[in-house]
C-alpha positions in Angstrom: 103.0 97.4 81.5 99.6 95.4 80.3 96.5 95.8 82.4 97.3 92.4 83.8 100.6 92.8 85.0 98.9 96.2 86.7 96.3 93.9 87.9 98.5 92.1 89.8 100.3 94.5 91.1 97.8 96.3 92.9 96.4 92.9 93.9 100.0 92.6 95.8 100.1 95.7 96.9 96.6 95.6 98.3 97.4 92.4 100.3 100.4 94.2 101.2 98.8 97.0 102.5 96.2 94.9 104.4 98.9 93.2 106.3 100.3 96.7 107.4 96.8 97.7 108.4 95.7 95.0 110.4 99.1 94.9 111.8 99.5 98.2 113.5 96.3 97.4 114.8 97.6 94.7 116.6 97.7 91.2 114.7 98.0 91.3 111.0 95.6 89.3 108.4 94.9 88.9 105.3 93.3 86.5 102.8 94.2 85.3 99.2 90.4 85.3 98.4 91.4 89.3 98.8 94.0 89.9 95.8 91.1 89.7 93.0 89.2 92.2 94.9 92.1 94.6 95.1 93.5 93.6 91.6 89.7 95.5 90.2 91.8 98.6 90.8 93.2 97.8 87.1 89.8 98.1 85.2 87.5 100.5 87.5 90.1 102.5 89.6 92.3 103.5 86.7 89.5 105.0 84.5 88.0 107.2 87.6 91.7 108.4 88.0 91.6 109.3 84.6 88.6 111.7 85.0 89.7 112.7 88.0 93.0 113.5 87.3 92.7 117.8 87.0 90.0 117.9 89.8 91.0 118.9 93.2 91.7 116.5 96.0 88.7 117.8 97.8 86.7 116.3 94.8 89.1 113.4 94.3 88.9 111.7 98.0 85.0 111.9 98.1 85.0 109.8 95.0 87.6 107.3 95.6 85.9 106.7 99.3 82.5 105.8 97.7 83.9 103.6 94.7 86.2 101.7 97.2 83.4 101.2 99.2 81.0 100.3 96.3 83.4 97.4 95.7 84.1 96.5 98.9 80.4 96.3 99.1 79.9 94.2 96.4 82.7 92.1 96.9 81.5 91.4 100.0 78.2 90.0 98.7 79.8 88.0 96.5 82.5 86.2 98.9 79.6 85.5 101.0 77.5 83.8 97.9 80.8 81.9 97.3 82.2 81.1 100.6 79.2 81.5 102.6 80.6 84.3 104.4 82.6 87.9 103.9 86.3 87.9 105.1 85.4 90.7 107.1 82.4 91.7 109.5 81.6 95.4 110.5 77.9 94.6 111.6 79.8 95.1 115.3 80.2 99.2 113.7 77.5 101.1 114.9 76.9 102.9 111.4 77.7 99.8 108.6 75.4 98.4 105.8 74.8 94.7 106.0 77.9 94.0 107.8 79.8 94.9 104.5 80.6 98.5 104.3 81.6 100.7 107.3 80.8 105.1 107.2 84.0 104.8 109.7 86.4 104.1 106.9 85.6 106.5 104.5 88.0 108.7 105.0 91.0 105.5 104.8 89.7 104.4 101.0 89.7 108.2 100.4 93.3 108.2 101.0 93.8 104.9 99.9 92.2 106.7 96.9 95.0 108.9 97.1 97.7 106.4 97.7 96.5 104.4 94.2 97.3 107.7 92.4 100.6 107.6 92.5 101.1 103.8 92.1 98.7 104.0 88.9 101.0 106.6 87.7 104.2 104.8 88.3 103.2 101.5 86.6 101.7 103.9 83.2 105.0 105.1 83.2 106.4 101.7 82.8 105.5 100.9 79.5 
């Protein structure tokens, strides 16, 4: 499968996963502004898999939870340069940085982290 295609998957499945998230906590959302920011997982999650691949999970979650939130950071920068604001506001968190990033929910991108694994494995096996 082509980087795009992969791309777009995880852009889908990111949205996807969204709408579960904010659902079970009680009214789901989502935005399309969102499926370029979790289509990135093509070019800059893949690679850290990569390198990751024969460490421990100990190692692996710790990673994954500061590169999702590096992007969810910068992301978040640039939808409010573009749109004038974020889709999402955590400056309500008590520990958060610039309304952006949330300490809170580093332990969900680690497992998201996790969860990317195996669907970056199952679309390489597609070729």
């Amino acid at each position: 499968m082509t980087a795009g295609r992969r791309a777009a998957v995880y852009g889908v499945a990111g949205l996807t996963a969204e709408l579960a998230f904010t659902g079970a906590r009680g009214r789901p959302s989502t935005s399309l502004w969102m499926l370029p920011v979790y289509a990135l997982a093509a070019p800059l999650f893949e690679p850290l898999h990569e390198r990751l691949r024969q460490r421990s999970v100990v190692a692996r979650v710790p990673a994954y939870a500061l590169g999702f939130s590096v992007v969810e950071y910068g992301s978040g920068r640039i939808l409010r340069r573009v749109r004038g604001a974020a889709l999402w506001d955590y400056s309500h968190s008590r520990l958060n940085l610039h309304g952006l990033v949330r300490v809170s929910y580093l332990p969900v991108w680690g497992v998201a982290g996790l969860a990317c694994e195996r669907l970056h494995d199952a679309l390489v096996s597609h070729r």
